[in-house]
C-alpha positions in Angstrom: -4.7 11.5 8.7 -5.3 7.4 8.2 -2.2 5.5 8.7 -1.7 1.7 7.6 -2.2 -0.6 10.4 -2.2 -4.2 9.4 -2.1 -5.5 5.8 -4.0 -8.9 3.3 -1.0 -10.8 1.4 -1.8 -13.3 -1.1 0.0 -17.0 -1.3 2.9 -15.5 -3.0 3.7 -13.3 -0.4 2.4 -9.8 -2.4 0.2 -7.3 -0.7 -3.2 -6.9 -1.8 -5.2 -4.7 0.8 -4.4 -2.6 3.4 -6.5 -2.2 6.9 -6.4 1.6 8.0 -6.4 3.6 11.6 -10.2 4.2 10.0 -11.1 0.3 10.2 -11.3 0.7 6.3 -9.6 -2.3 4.2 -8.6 -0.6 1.2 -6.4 -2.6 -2.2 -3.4 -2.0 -3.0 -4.2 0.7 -6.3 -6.8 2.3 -3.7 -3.8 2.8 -1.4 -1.6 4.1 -4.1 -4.3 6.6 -5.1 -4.6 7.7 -1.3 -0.9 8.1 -0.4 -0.6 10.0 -3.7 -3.1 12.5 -2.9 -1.7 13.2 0.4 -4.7 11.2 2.1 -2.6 8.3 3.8 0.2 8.8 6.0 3.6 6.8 6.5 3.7 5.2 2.9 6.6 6.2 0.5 6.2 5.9 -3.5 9.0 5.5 -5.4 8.9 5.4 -9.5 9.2 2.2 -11.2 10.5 1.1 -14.8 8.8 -2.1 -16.5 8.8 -2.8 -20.1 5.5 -0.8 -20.6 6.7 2.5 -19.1 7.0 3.6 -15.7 4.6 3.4 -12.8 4.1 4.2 -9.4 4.2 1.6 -6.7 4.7 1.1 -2.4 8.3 1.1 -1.3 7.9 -0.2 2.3 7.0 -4.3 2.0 5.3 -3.5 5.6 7.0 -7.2 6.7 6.4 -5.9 10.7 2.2 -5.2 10.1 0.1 -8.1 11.0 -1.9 -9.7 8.7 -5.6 -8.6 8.8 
């Protein structure tokens, strides 16, 4: 199973792409999608509430992964 190895921030600091054990470099809703269906390994979703409704998102802010 792919794993998240290093990730692409953008100048506010939020994370944008992720580089896999696969050398794939994937965005953030592609990583979401993955992790959901069981496809990625070591990334933990939690439920969030916004105005709009609730959504899905990352809950690790992978701070020790280099950048890619």
């Amino acid at each position: 199973m792919e794993t998240i190895v290093a990730v692409e921030r953008n100048y506010l600091g939020e994370i944008i792409s992720f580089k896999t054990s696969n050398e794939r470099i994937i965005s953030y809703r592609k990583a979401l999608l993955e992790a959901e269906e069981g496809l990625l390994d070591g990334i933990r979703l939690c439920e969030a509430s916004y105005e709009e409704g609730q959504a899905l998102i990352i809950e690790d802010t992978f701070a020790e992964y280099p950048l890619i």
